[in-house]
C-alpha positions as CSV (number, residue, x, y, z in Angstrom):
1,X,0.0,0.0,0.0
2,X,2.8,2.0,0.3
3,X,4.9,1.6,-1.6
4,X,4.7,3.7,-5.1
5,X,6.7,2.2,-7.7
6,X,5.6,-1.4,-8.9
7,X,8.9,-2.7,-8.9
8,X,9.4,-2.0,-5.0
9,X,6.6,-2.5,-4.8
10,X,6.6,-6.6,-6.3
11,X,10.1,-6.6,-4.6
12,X,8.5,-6.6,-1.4
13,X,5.4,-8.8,-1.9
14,X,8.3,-11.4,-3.0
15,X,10.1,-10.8,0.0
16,X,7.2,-10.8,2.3
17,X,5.9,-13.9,0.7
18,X,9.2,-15.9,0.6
19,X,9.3,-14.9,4.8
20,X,5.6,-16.2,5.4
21,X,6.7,-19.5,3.0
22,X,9.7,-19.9,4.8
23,X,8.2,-18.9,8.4
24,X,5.4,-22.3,7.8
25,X,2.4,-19.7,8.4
26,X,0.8,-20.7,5.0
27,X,1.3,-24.5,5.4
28,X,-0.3,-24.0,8.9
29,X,-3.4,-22.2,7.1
30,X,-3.3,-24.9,4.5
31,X,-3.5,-27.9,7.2
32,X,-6.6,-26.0,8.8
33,X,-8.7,-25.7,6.0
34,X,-7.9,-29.1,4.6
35,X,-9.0,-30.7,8.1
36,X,-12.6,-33.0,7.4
37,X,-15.4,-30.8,7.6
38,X,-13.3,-27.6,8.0
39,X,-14.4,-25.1,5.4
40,X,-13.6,-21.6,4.1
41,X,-17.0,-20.1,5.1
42,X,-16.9,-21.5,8.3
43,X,-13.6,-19.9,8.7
44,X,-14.5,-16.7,7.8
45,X,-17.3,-16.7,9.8
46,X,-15.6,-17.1,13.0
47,X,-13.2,-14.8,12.2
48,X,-15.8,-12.0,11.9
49,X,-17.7,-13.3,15.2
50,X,-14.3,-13.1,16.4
51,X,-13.4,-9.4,15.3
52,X,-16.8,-8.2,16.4
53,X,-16.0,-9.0,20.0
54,X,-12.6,-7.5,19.6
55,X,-11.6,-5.1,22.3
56,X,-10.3,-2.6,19.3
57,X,-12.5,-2.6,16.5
58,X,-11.2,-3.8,13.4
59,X,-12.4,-1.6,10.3
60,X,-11.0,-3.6,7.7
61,X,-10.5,-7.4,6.6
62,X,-8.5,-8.9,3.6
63,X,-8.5,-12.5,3.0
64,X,-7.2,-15.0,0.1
65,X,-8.8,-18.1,0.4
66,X,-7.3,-21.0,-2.0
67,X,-10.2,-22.6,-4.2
68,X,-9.8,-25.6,-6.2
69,X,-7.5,-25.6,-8.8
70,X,-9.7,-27.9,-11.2
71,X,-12.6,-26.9,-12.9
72,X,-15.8,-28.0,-10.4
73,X,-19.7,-28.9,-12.0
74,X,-22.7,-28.5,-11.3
75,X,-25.5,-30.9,-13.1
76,X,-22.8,-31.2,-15.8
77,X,-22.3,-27.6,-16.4
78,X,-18.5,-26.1,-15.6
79,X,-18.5,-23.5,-13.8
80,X,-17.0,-20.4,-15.7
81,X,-16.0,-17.6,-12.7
82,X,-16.0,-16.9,-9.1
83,X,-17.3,-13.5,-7.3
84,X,-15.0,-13.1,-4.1
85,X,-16.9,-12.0,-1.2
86,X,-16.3,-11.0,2.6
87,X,-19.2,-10.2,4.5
88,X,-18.9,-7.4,6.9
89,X,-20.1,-7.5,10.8
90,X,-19.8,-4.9,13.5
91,X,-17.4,-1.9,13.2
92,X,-15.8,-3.7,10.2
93,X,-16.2,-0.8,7.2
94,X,-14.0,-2.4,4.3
95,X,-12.9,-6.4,3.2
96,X,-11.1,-7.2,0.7
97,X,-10.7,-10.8,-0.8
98,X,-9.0,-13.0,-3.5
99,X,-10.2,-16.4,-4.1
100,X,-8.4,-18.5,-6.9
101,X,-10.1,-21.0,-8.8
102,X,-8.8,-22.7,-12.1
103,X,-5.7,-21.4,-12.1
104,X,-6.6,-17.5,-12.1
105,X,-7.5,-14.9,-8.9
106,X,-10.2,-12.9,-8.6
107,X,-10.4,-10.0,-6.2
108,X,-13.5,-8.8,-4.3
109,X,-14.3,-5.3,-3.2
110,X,-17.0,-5.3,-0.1
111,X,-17.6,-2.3,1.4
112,X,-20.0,0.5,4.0
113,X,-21.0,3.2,1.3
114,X,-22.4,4.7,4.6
115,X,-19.5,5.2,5.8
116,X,-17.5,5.3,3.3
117,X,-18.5,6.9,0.0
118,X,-15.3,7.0,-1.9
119,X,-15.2,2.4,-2.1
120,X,-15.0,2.8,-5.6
121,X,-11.3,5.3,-5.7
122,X,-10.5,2.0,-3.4
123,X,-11.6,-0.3,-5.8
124,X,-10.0,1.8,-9.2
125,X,-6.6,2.0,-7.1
126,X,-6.7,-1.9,-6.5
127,X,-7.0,-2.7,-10.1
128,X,-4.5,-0.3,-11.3
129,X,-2.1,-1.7,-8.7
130,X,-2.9,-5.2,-9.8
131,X,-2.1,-4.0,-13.3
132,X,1.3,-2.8,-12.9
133,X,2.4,-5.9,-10.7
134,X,1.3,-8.0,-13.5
135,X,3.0,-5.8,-16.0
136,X,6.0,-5.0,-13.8
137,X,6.5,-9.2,-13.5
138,X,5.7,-10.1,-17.0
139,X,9.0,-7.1,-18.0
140,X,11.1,-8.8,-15.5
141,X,10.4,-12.3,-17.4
142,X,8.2,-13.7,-14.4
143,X,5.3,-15.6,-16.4
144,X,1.9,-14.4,-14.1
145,X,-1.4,-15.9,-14.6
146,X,-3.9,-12.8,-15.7
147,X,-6.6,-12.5,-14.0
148,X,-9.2,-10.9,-16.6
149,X,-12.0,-12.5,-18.7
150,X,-12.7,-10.7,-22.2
151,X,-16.1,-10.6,-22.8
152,X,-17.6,-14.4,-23.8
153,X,-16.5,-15.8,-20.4
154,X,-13.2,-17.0,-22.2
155,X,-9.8,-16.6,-19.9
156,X,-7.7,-14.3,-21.8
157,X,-3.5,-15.5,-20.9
158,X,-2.0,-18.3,-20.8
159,X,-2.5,-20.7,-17.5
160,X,0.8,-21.4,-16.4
161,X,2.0,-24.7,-15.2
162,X,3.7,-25.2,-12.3
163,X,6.7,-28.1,-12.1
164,X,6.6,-29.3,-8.9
């Protein structure tokens, strides 16, 4: 947030990223939500009974939840997209999510136009930023999976595969 130019700017997403790989944090989050029964929704549910009986208000959420990375059906039709959503509860104003699904990220805006009217220079600064990392890593030779859909429902880029 603030950090201006994109190329800091990726710098230190990488460098936050490779501390939270290397600190276990994710595979923790990962073991949760893959215990039987344990699921997303139910995570962020508690979280925000949780928040709203916070001693400090929390005004803000953002959360990336990992979907499947396979297309899923329902009575044989594929499911095209995804439409990231965080409730809000209590004092909390803004959330912010990403879920992946299919090998792209989608990124959810959900916000108090009561209390704040200007969700939308939020939103607009969001995609722009998203933009120039995307742009930033594809000049530095990074191959990132875009995250738009032209018109049709068709995934514009290339998926890319991972080697394990």
């Amino acid at each position: 947030v603030g950090i201006a130019d994109p190329r800091e700017r990726l710098a230190s997403i990488r460098t936050q990223m490779d501390g939270l790989k290397a600190s276990k944090q994710a595979l923790a989050a990962d073991v949760l939500a893959s215990l039987a029964g344990f699921q997303p929704p139910a995570l962020m549910a508690m979280s925000a009974r949780t928040a709203s009986h916070a001693p400090n208000p929390v005004n803000t959420v953002a959360t990336n939840v990992p979907g499947p990375q396979h297309p899923l059906y329902v009575l044989g039709c594929r499911m095209l997209d995804n439409y990231p959503y965080v409730p809000l509860a209590s004092t909390m104003r803004l959330g912010t999510s990403v879920f992946s699904y299919d090998g792209y990220a989608r990124f959810g805006v959900t916000g108090d136009y009561e209390s704040m009217p200007d969700i939308q220079v939020f939103a607009d600064g969001l995609d722009r930023s998203i933009g120039e990392l995307i742009a930033t890593a594809a000049s530095a030779g990074k191959n990132p999976v875009l995250a738009k859909k032209p018109a049709g429902g068709k995934k514009s880029g290339k998926k890319s595969k991972k080697k394990s």
